[in-house]
C-alpha positions in Angstrom: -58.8 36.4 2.6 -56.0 38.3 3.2 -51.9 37.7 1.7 -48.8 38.8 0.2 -47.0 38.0 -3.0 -44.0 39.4 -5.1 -45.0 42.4 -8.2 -43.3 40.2 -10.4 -44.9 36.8 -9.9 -48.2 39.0 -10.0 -47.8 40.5 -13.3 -46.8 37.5 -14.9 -49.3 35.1 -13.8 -51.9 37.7 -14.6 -50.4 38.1 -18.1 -51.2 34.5 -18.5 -54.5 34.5 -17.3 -56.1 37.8 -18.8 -55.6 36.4 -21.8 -58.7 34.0 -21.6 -60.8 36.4 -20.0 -64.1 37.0 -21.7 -63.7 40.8 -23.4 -67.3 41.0 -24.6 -68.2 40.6 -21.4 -71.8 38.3 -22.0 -71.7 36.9 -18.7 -70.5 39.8 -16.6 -68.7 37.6 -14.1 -66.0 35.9 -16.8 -64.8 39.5 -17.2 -63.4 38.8 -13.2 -60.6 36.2 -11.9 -61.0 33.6 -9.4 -57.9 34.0 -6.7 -58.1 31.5 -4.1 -55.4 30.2 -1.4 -54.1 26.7 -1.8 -52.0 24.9 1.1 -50.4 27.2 3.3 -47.7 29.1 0.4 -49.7 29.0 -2.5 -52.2 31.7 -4.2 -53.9 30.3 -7.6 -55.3 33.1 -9.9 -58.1 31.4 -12.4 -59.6 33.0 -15.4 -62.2 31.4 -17.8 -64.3 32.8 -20.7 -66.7 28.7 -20.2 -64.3 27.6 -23.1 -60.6 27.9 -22.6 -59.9 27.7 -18.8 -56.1 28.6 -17.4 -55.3 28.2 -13.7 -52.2 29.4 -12.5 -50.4 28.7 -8.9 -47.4 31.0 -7.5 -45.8 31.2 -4.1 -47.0 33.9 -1.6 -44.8 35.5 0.5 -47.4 35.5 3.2 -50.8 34.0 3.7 -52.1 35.6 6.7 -55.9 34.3 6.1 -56.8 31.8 4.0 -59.7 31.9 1.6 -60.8 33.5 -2.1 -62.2 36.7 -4.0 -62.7 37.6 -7.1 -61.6 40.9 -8.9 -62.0 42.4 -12.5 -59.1 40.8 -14.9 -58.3 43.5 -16.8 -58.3 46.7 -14.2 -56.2 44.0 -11.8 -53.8 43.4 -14.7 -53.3 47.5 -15.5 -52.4 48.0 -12.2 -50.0 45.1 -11.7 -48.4 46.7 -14.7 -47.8 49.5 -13.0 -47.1 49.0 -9.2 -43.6 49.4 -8.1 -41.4 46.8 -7.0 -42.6 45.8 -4.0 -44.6 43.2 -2.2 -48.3 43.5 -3.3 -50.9 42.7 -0.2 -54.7 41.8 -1.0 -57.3 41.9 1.3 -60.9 41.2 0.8 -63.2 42.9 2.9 -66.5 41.9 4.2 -68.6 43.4 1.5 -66.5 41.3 -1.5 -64.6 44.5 -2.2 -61.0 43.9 -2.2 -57.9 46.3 -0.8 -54.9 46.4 -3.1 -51.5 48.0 -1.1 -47.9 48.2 -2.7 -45.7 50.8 -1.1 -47.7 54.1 -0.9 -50.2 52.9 -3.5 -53.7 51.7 -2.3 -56.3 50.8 -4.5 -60.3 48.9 -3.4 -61.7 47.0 -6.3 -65.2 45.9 -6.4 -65.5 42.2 -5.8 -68.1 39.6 -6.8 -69.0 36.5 -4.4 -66.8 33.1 -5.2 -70.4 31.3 -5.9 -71.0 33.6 -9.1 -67.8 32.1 -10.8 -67.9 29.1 -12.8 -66.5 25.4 -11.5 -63.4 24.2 -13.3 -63.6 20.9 -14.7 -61.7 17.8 -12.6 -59.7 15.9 -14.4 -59.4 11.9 -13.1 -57.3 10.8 -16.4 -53.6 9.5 -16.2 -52.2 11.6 -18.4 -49.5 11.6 -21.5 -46.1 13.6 -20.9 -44.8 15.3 -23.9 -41.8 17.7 -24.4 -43.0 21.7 -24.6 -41.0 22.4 -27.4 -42.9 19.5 -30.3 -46.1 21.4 -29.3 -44.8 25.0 -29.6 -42.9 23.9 -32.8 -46.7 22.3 -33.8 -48.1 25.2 -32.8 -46.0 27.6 -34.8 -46.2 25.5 -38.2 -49.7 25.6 -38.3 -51.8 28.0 -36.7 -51.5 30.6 -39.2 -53.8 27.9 -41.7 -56.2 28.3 -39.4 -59.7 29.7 -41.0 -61.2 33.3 -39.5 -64.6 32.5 -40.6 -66.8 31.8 -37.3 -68.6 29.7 -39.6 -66.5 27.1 -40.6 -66.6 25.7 -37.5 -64.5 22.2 -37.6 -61.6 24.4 -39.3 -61.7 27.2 -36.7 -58.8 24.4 -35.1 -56.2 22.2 -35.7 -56.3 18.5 -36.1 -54.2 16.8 -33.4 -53.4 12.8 -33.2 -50.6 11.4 -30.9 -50.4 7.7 -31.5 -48.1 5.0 -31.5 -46.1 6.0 -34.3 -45.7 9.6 -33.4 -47.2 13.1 -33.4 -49.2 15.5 -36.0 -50.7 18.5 -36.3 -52.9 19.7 -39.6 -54.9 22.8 -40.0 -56.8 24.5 -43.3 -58.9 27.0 -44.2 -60.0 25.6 -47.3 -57.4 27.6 -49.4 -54.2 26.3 -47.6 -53.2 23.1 -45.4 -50.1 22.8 -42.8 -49.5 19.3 -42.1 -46.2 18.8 -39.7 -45.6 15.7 -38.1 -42.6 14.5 -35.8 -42.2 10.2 -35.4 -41.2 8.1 -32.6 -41.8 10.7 -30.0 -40.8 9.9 -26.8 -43.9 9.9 -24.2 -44.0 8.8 -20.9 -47.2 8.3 -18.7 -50.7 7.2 -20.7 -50.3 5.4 -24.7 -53.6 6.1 -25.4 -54.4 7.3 -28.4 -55.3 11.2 -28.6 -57.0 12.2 -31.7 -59.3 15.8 -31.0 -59.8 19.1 -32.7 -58.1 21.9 -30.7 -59.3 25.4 -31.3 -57.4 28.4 -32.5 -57.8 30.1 -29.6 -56.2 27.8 -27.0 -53.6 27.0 -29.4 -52.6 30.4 -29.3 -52.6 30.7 -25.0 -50.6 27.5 -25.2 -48.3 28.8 -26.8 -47.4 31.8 -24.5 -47.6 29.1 -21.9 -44.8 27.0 -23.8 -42.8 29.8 -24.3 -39.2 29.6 -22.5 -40.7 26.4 -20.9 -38.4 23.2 -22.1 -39.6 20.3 -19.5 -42.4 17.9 -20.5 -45.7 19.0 -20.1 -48.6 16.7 -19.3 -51.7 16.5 -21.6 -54.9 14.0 -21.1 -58.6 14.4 -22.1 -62.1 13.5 -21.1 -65.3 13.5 -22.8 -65.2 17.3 -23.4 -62.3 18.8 -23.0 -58.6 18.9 -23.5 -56.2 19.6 -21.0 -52.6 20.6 -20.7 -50.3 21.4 -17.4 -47.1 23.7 -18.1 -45.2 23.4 -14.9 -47.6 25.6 -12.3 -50.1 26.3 -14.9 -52.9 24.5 -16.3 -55.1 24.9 -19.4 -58.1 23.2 -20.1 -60.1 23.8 -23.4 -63.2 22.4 -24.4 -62.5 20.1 -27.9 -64.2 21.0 -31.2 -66.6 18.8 -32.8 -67.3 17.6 -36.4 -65.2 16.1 -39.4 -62.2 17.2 -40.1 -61.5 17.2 -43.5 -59.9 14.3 -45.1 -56.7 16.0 -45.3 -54.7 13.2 -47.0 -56.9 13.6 -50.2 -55.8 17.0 -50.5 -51.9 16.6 -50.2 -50.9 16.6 -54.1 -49.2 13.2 -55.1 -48.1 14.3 -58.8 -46.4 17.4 -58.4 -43.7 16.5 -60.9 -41.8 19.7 -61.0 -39.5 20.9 -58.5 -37.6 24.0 -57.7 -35.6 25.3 -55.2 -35.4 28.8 -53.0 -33.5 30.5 -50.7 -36.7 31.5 -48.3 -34.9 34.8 -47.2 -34.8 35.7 -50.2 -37.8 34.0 -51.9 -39.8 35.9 -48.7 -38.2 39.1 -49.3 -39.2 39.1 -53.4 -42.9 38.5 -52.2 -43.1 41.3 -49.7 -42.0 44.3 -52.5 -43.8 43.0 -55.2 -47.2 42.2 -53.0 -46.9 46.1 -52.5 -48.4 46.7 -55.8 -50.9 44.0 -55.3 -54.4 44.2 -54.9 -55.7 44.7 -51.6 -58.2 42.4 -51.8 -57.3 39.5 -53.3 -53.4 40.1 -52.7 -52.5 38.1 -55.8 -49.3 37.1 -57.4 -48.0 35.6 -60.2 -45.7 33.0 -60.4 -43.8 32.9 -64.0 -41.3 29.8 -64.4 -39.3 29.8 -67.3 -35.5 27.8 -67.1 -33.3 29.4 -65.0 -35.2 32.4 -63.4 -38.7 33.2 -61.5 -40.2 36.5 -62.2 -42.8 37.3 -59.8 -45.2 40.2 -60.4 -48.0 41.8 -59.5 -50.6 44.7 -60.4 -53.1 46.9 -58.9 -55.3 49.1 -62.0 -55.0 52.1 -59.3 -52.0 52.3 -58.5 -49.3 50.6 -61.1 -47.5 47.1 -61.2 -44.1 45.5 -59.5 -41.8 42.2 -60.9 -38.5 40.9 -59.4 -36.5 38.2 -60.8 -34.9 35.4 -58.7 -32.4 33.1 -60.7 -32.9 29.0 -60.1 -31.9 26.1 -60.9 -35.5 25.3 -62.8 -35.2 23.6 -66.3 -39.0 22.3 -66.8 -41.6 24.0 -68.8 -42.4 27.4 -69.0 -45.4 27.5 -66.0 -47.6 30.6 -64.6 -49.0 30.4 -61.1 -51.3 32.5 -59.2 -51.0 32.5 -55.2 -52.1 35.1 -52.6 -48.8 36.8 -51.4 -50.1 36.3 -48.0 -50.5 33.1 -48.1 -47.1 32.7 -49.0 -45.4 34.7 -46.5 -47.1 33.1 -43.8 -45.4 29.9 -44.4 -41.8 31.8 -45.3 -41.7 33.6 -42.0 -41.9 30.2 -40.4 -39.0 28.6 -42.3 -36.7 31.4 -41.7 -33.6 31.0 -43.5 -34.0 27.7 -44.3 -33.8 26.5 -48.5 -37.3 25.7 -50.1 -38.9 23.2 -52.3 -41.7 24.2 -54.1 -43.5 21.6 -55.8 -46.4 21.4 -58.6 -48.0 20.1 -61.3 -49.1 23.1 -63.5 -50.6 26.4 -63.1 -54.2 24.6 -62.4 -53.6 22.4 -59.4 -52.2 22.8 -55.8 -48.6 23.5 -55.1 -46.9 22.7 -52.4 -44.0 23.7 -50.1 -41.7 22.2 -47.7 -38.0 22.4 -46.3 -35.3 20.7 -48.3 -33.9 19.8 -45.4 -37.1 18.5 -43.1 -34.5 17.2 -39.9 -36.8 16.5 -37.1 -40.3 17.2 -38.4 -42.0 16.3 -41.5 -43.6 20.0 -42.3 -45.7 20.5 -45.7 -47.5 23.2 -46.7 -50.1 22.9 -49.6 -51.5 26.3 -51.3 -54.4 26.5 -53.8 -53.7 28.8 -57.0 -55.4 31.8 -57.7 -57.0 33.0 -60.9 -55.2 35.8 -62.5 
Protein backbone atom coordinates (compact mmCIF):
# COMPACT_ATOMS: atom_id res chain seq x y z
CA UNK A 1 0.00 0.00 0.00
CA UNK A 2 1.39 3.06 -0.78
CA UNK A 3 -0.48 7.00 -0.55
CA UNK A 4 -0.52 10.57 0.31
CA UNK A 5 -2.60 12.62 2.60
CA UNK A 6 -2.54 16.23 4.08
CA UNK A 7 -0.60 16.70 8.00
CA UNK A 8 -3.68 18.12 9.09
CA UNK A 9 -6.32 15.59 8.12
CA UNK A 10 -3.65 13.12 9.69
CA UNK A 11 -3.37 14.54 12.95
CA UNK A 12 -6.87 15.01 13.41
CA UNK A 13 -8.20 11.74 12.51
CA UNK A 14 -5.52 10.12 14.54
CA UNK A 15 -6.62 12.34 17.53
CA UNK A 16 -9.92 10.66 17.18
CA UNK A 17 -8.87 7.38 16.91
CA UNK A 18 -5.95 6.96 19.55
CA UNK A 19 -8.30 7.64 21.93
CA UNK A 20 -9.81 4.12 21.90
CA UNK A 21 -6.70 2.43 21.54
CA UNK A 22 -5.99 -0.16 24.14
CA UNK A 23 -3.15 1.52 26.62
CA UNK A 24 -2.62 -1.59 28.70
CA UNK A 25 -1.72 -3.20 25.93
CA UNK A 26 -3.36 -7.05 26.74
CA UNK A 27 -3.64 -8.04 23.33
CA UNK A 28 -0.58 -6.50 21.80
CA UNK A 29 -2.19 -5.86 18.41
CA UNK A 30 -5.13 -3.28 19.78
CA UNK A 31 -2.11 -1.07 20.77
CA UNK A 32 -1.83 -0.67 16.56
CA UNK A 33 -4.40 1.00 13.92
CA UNK A 34 -5.95 -0.57 11.07
CA UNK A 35 -5.29 1.98 7.83
CA UNK A 36 -6.82 0.61 4.76
CA UNK A 37 -7.68 2.28 1.31
CA UNK A 38 -11.33 2.70 0.36
CA UNK A 39 -12.46 3.61 -3.28
CA UNK A 40 -10.05 5.36 -5.17
CA UNK A 41 -9.65 8.95 -2.72
CA UNK A 42 -10.27 7.62 0.46
CA UNK A 43 -7.78 6.25 3.43
CA UNK A 44 -9.85 4.94 6.68
CA UNK A 45 -7.72 4.78 9.93
CA UNK A 46 -9.48 2.17 12.52
CA UNK A 47 -8.63 1.82 16.08
CA UNK A 48 -10.34 -0.66 18.57
CA UNK A 49 -9.58 -1.69 22.24
CA UNK A 50 -12.79 -5.19 21.33
CA UNK A 51 -15.15 -2.68 23.11
CA UNK A 52 -15.46 0.87 21.77
CA UNK A 53 -14.62 0.72 17.97
CA UNK A 54 -14.04 4.33 15.86
CA UNK A 55 -13.37 4.25 12.13
CA UNK A 56 -12.54 7.23 10.55
CA UNK A 57 -12.43 8.09 6.58
CA UNK A 58 -10.46 11.24 5.06
CA UNK A 59 -9.54 12.18 1.50
CA UNK A 60 -5.96 11.29 0.24
CA UNK A 61 -4.24 13.38 -1.85
CA UNK A 62 -2.86 10.41 -3.73
CA UNK A 63 -3.48 6.69 -3.68
CA UNK A 64 -0.81 5.31 -5.75
CA UNK A 65 -1.44 1.49 -4.48
CA UNK A 66 -4.25 0.37 -2.97
CA UNK A 67 -4.28 -1.91 0.00
CA UNK A 68 -3.77 -1.77 4.12
CA UNK A 69 -1.12 -1.83 7.12
CA UNK A 70 -1.15 -1.56 10.39
CA UNK A 71 1.10 0.79 12.62
CA UNK A 72 1.48 1.42 16.44
CA UNK A 73 -1.35 4.19 17.47
CA UNK A 74 0.36 6.09 19.80
CA UNK A 75 4.19 6.40 18.23
CA UNK A 76 2.01 7.25 14.64
CA UNK A 77 0.09 9.86 16.59
CA UNK A 78 3.54 11.63 18.24
CA UNK A 79 4.88 11.97 15.17
CA UNK A 80 1.89 13.34 13.30
CA UNK A 81 2.05 15.86 16.04
CA UNK A 82 5.10 16.90 15.04
CA UNK A 83 5.72 16.68 11.21
CA UNK A 84 5.70 19.88 9.36
CA UNK A 85 3.16 20.99 7.09
CA UNK A 86 3.45 19.07 4.42
CA UNK A 87 1.97 16.17 2.52
CA UNK A 88 2.66 12.94 4.55
CA UNK A 89 3.35 9.71 2.20
CA UNK A 90 3.01 6.03 3.72
CA UNK A 91 4.43 3.14 2.29
CA UNK A 92 4.31 -0.32 3.49
CA UNK A 93 7.02 -2.47 2.52
CA UNK A 94 7.16 -6.08 1.98
CA UNK A 95 8.07 -7.17 5.43
CA UNK A 96 4.80 -5.20 7.11
CA UNK A 97 7.22 -2.40 8.06
CA UNK A 98 5.92 0.88 6.98
CA UNK A 99 7.98 4.19 5.52
CA UNK A 100 6.74 7.40 6.88
CA UNK A 101 8.16 10.66 4.61
CA UNK A 102 7.11 14.40 5.12
CA UNK A 103 9.62 16.94 3.74
CA UNK A 104 13.13 15.86 4.90
CA UNK A 105 11.68 13.68 7.70
CA UNK A 106 11.68 9.82 7.22
CA UNK A 107 10.62 7.51 9.67
CA UNK A 108 10.02 3.08 9.26
CA UNK A 109 7.67 1.75 11.77
CA UNK A 110 7.31 -1.81 12.51
CA UNK A 111 4.06 -3.20 11.06
CA UNK A 112 1.84 -6.18 11.98
CA UNK A 113 -0.04 -8.29 9.26
CA UNK A 114 -3.91 -6.94 8.52
CA UNK A 115 -5.13 -10.70 9.61
CA UNK A 116 -3.82 -10.08 13.36
CA UNK A 117 -6.38 -7.05 13.76
CA UNK A 118 -9.81 -7.60 14.80
CA UNK A 119 -13.09 -7.55 12.35
CA UNK A 120 -15.36 -4.53 12.86
CA UNK A 121 -18.90 -5.38 13.33
CA UNK A 122 -21.43 -4.78 10.16
CA UNK A 123 -24.17 -3.03 10.81
CA UNK A 124 -27.55 -4.12 8.47
CA UNK A 125 -30.08 -1.75 10.67
CA UNK A 126 -31.93 1.29 9.18
CA UNK A 127 -30.95 3.64 11.39
CA UNK A 128 -32.42 6.74 13.58
CA UNK A 129 -31.11 10.43 12.71
CA UNK A 130 -30.68 12.67 15.58
CA UNK A 131 -29.18 16.20 15.85
CA UNK A 132 -25.30 16.24 17.44
CA UNK A 133 -25.92 18.81 19.62
CA UNK A 134 -29.16 16.81 22.12
CA UNK A 135 -26.48 14.09 22.52
CA UNK A 136 -23.52 16.35 23.40
CA UNK A 137 -25.83 18.44 25.62
CA UNK A 138 -26.91 14.60 27.14
CA UNK A 139 -23.66 13.87 27.30
CA UNK A 140 -22.42 16.90 29.18
CA UNK A 141 -25.42 16.80 31.92
CA UNK A 142 -24.72 13.56 32.88
CA UNK A 143 -21.55 11.84 32.63
CA UNK A 144 -19.96 13.35 35.50
CA UNK A 145 -22.77 10.97 37.77
CA UNK A 146 -21.17 8.32 36.28
CA UNK A 147 -19.69 5.71 39.08
CA UNK A 148 -15.66 4.96 39.00
CA UNK A 149 -15.99 1.74 40.70
CA UNK A 150 -15.18 -1.19 38.04
CA UNK A 151 -17.54 -2.99 40.10
CA UNK A 152 -20.60 -1.53 39.81
CA UNK A 153 -20.93 -2.58 36.59
CA UNK A 154 -24.61 -1.50 35.24
CA UNK A 155 -23.71 2.15 36.62
CA UNK A 156 -20.30 2.33 34.90
CA UNK A 157 -22.93 4.02 31.98
CA UNK A 158 -25.73 5.98 31.28
CA UNK A 159 -29.26 4.95 30.72
CA UNK A 160 -30.44 5.98 27.27
CA UNK A 161 -34.21 5.68 25.78
CA UNK A 162 -35.31 7.49 22.59
CA UNK A 163 -39.05 6.82 22.09
CA UNK A 164 -42.01 8.24 20.84
CA UNK A 165 -42.29 10.96 23.18
CA UNK A 166 -38.71 12.07 23.14
CA UNK A 167 -35.18 11.62 24.44
CA UNK A 168 -33.39 10.83 28.01
CA UNK A 169 -30.44 10.31 29.48
CA UNK A 170 -29.90 9.16 33.41
CA UNK A 171 -26.76 8.20 35.11
CA UNK A 172 -25.90 7.50 39.13
CA UNK A 173 -23.39 6.38 41.17
CA UNK A 174 -25.42 5.51 44.01
CA UNK A 175 -24.72 8.93 45.76
CA UNK A 176 -26.03 11.25 42.95
CA UNK A 177 -28.46 10.89 39.77
CA UNK A 178 -28.57 13.27 36.49
CA UNK A 179 -31.78 12.81 34.78
CA UNK A 180 -32.17 15.32 31.53
CA UNK A 181 -34.60 14.72 29.09
CA UNK A 182 -35.61 16.80 25.80
CA UNK A 183 -39.55 15.99 24.23
CA UNK A 184 -40.77 15.77 20.84
CA UNK A 185 -37.41 15.42 19.25
CA UNK A 186 -37.34 15.51 15.80
CA UNK A 187 -36.01 12.14 14.17
CA UNK A 188 -35.95 11.07 10.93
CA UNK A 189 -35.03 7.54 9.54
CA UNK A 190 -36.00 4.32 12.05
CA UNK A 191 -39.06 4.95 15.17
CA UNK A 192 -37.94 2.19 16.84
CA UNK A 193 -37.57 2.35 20.17
CA UNK A 194 -33.88 2.60 21.62
CA UNK A 195 -33.56 1.76 25.21
CA UNK A 196 -29.53 0.43 26.08
CA UNK A 197 -26.93 1.22 28.64
CA UNK A 198 -24.05 3.09 27.03
CA UNK A 199 -20.78 3.10 28.83
CA UNK A 200 -18.70 5.85 30.20
CA UNK A 201 -16.11 5.39 28.12
CA UNK A 202 -17.77 5.78 24.72
CA UNK A 203 -19.79 8.50 25.97
CA UNK A 204 -16.77 10.31 26.53
CA UNK A 205 -15.15 9.58 22.66
CA UNK A 206 -18.63 10.68 21.39
CA UNK A 207 -18.39 13.54 22.70
CA UNK A 208 -15.04 14.70 21.09
CA UNK A 209 -16.67 13.35 17.99
CA UNK A 210 -19.79 15.71 18.51
CA UNK A 211 -17.75 18.53 19.16
CA UNK A 212 -18.08 21.51 16.50
CA UNK A 213 -20.28 18.95 14.54
CA UNK A 214 -24.02 20.46 14.23
CA UNK A 215 -25.68 18.06 11.42
CA UNK A 216 -27.68 15.00 12.39
CA UNK A 217 -25.91 12.08 13.25
CA UNK A 218 -27.14 8.59 12.63
CA UNK A 219 -27.48 6.02 15.55
CA UNK A 220 -29.05 2.21 15.27
CA UNK A 221 -28.25 -0.97 17.30
CA UNK A 222 -28.08 -4.65 17.02
CA UNK A 223 -27.94 -7.40 19.40
CA UNK A 224 -24.68 -6.14 20.96
CA UNK A 225 -23.69 -3.15 20.22
CA UNK A 226 -24.48 0.56 19.74
CA UNK A 227 -23.50 2.53 16.95
CA UNK A 228 -23.22 6.08 15.97
CA UNK A 229 -21.91 7.84 12.52
CA UNK A 230 -20.63 11.56 12.94
CA UNK A 231 -20.28 12.73 9.42
CA UNK A 232 -16.98 10.58 8.17
CA UNK A 233 -16.64 8.85 11.45
CA UNK A 234 -18.13 6.00 13.04
CA UNK A 235 -18.33 4.64 16.55
CA UNK A 236 -19.49 1.45 17.55
CA UNK A 237 -19.63 0.34 21.26
CA UNK A 238 -20.61 -2.72 22.69
CA UNK A 239 -23.94 -1.96 25.14
CA UNK A 240 -23.86 -2.74 28.93
CA UNK A 241 -25.88 -5.32 30.40
CA UNK A 242 -27.98 -5.61 33.64
CA UNK A 243 -30.73 -3.47 35.53
CA UNK A 244 -30.50 -0.16 35.68
CA UNK A 245 -31.80 1.14 38.66
CA UNK A 246 -35.24 2.17 39.00
CA UNK A 247 -34.39 5.73 38.72
CA UNK A 248 -37.88 7.12 39.09
CA UNK A 249 -38.11 5.74 42.71
CA UNK A 250 -35.23 7.84 43.62
CA UNK A 251 -36.35 11.28 42.23
CA UNK A 252 -37.77 13.05 45.54
CA UNK A 253 -41.58 13.88 45.19
CA UNK A 254 -41.94 15.90 48.64
CA UNK A 255 -39.23 18.33 48.65
CA UNK A 256 -41.42 21.11 49.95
CA UNK A 257 -38.82 23.75 50.40
CA UNK A 258 -37.35 25.74 47.79
CA UNK A 259 -34.58 28.22 47.40
CA UNK A 260 -33.04 30.03 44.85
CA UNK A 261 -29.17 30.68 43.68
CA UNK A 262 -27.18 32.51 41.44
CA UNK A 263 -24.90 29.24 40.31
CA UNK A 264 -21.81 31.68 39.66
CA UNK A 265 -21.98 32.56 42.72
CA UNK A 266 -23.47 29.60 44.66
CA UNK A 267 -20.36 27.58 42.68
CA UNK A 268 -17.84 30.06 43.60
CA UNK A 269 -18.95 29.90 47.67
CA UNK A 270 -18.35 26.04 47.41
CA UNK A 271 -14.96 26.16 45.87
CA UNK A 272 -13.33 28.52 48.91
CA UNK A 273 -14.93 26.95 51.55
CA UNK A 274 -14.36 23.07 50.18
CA UNK A 275 -10.66 24.31 50.66
CA UNK A 276 -10.85 23.68 54.28
CA UNK A 277 -12.68 20.50 53.75
CA UNK A 278 -11.68 17.20 54.32
CA UNK A 279 -9.95 15.48 51.77
CA UNK A 280 -11.58 12.56 51.99
CA UNK A 281 -15.00 12.93 52.42
CA UNK A 282 -15.02 16.60 51.06
CA UNK A 283 -17.93 17.52 53.13
CA UNK A 284 -20.09 20.64 53.49
CA UNK A 285 -22.59 22.00 55.39
CA UNK A 286 -25.50 23.55 54.30
CA UNK A 287 -27.06 25.93 57.13
CA UNK A 288 -30.61 27.57 56.03
CA UNK A 289 -31.93 29.96 58.23
CA UNK A 290 -34.50 33.07 56.55
CA UNK A 291 -32.77 35.16 54.38
CA UNK A 292 -29.12 33.78 54.21
CA UNK A 293 -27.09 30.34 53.56
CA UNK A 294 -23.90 29.93 55.47
CA UNK A 295 -21.94 27.28 54.12
CA UNK A 296 -18.91 25.86 56.04
CA UNK A 297 -16.61 23.47 56.36
CA UNK A 298 -13.71 22.02 58.65
CA UNK A 299 -10.64 19.97 58.48
CA UNK A 300 -9.17 18.98 62.48
CA UNK A 301 -5.60 19.62 60.65
CA UNK A 302 -5.74 22.36 59.14
CA UNK A 303 -8.70 24.88 60.50
CA UNK A 304 -12.36 25.74 59.17
CA UNK A 305 -13.90 28.17 56.31
CA UNK A 306 -17.92 29.71 56.18
CA UNK A 307 -19.34 32.26 53.59
CA UNK A 308 -22.65 33.61 53.66
CA UNK A 309 -24.94 34.07 50.57
CA UNK A 310 -28.20 36.14 51.18
CA UNK A 311 -31.66 34.44 49.70
CA UNK A 312 -34.87 34.83 49.43
CA UNK A 313 -35.44 31.56 51.86
CA UNK A 314 -38.16 32.09 54.65
CA UNK A 315 -38.74 28.22 55.74
CA UNK A 316 -37.35 26.53 58.77
CA UNK A 317 -34.11 26.74 60.04
CA UNK A 318 -32.47 23.39 58.01
CA UNK A 319 -28.65 21.92 58.07
CA UNK A 320 -27.51 19.79 55.16
CA UNK A 321 -24.53 17.87 54.52
CA UNK A 322 -23.34 17.31 50.76
CA UNK A 323 -19.85 16.50 49.28
CA UNK A 324 -18.61 19.89 47.76
CA UNK A 325 -17.69 17.85 44.78
CA UNK A 326 -20.63 16.66 44.19
CA UNK A 327 -21.98 19.95 43.96
CA UNK A 328 -19.63 21.57 41.79
CA UNK A 329 -19.96 19.03 39.25
CA UNK A 330 -23.46 19.92 38.59
CA UNK A 331 -22.68 23.94 38.96
CA UNK A 332 -19.94 23.89 36.33
CA UNK A 333 -22.63 22.50 33.98
CA UNK A 334 -25.26 25.22 34.61
CA UNK A 335 -22.93 27.98 34.13
CA UNK A 336 -24.49 31.12 34.90
CA UNK A 337 -27.71 30.09 34.94
CA UNK A 338 -30.20 30.70 38.52
CA UNK A 339 -30.70 27.51 40.67
CA UNK A 340 -33.40 25.78 42.52
CA UNK A 341 -32.52 23.72 45.12
CA UNK A 342 -35.12 21.67 46.54
CA UNK A 343 -35.54 19.45 49.80
CA UNK A 344 -37.35 18.04 52.43
CA UNK A 345 -34.95 18.23 55.52
CA UNK A 346 -31.55 17.63 56.43
CA UNK A 347 -32.22 13.65 56.19
CA UNK A 348 -33.53 13.05 52.67
CA UNK A 349 -32.27 13.75 49.13
CA UNK A 350 -32.10 17.18 47.68
CA UNK A 351 -32.31 18.10 44.53
CA UNK A 352 -31.29 20.67 41.88
CA UNK A 353 -32.36 21.94 38.68
CA UNK A 354 -32.43 25.30 36.49
CA UNK A 355 -35.23 27.69 37.21
CA UNK A 356 -35.41 28.30 33.87
CA UNK A 357 -35.25 24.41 32.23
CA UNK A 358 -35.94 25.93 28.29
CA UNK A 359 -35.31 23.04 26.07
CA UNK A 360 -34.38 20.22 28.39
CA UNK A 361 -35.87 18.94 31.42
CA UNK A 362 -32.32 18.56 33.59
CA UNK A 363 -32.48 17.32 37.43
CA UNK A 364 -29.96 16.57 39.49
CA UNK A 365 -30.58 14.57 42.80
CA UNK A 366 -27.71 14.49 45.66
CA UNK A 367 -27.75 12.29 48.73
CA UNK A 368 -26.75 14.19 52.13
CA UNK A 369 -23.90 13.49 54.05
CA UNK A 370 -23.42 12.89 57.70
CA UNK A 371 -21.69 15.70 59.43
Amino acid sequence: MQFVVSKQNLQKELGFVQGVVEKKNTIPVLSNILIESVGESTVRITGTDLDVTIRCDMDAEEITTPGSMCVQARKLFEIARLLPDAPVSFKKEDNEWVTVKCDRARFKMVGVARDAFPEVPAFKSAPTKIQAGVIKTFIDRTIFAITQEESRYTLSGAKFVLDDTGARMVTTDGHRLAFVEKKNIARNGSKETIDTLIPRKTLAELTKLTAGFDDEISLGMDENHIYFQVGPRLLISRMLYGQFPNYEMVMPKNNDKSVEFNSSLLNLAIRRVALMADERSHAIRFHLEPNQLVISSQNAEEGEANETLATEYAGDVTDIGFNAQYLQEFLNVVGDAKVAFEFKDGNSQAQLHPSENGDYDYKYVVMPMRI
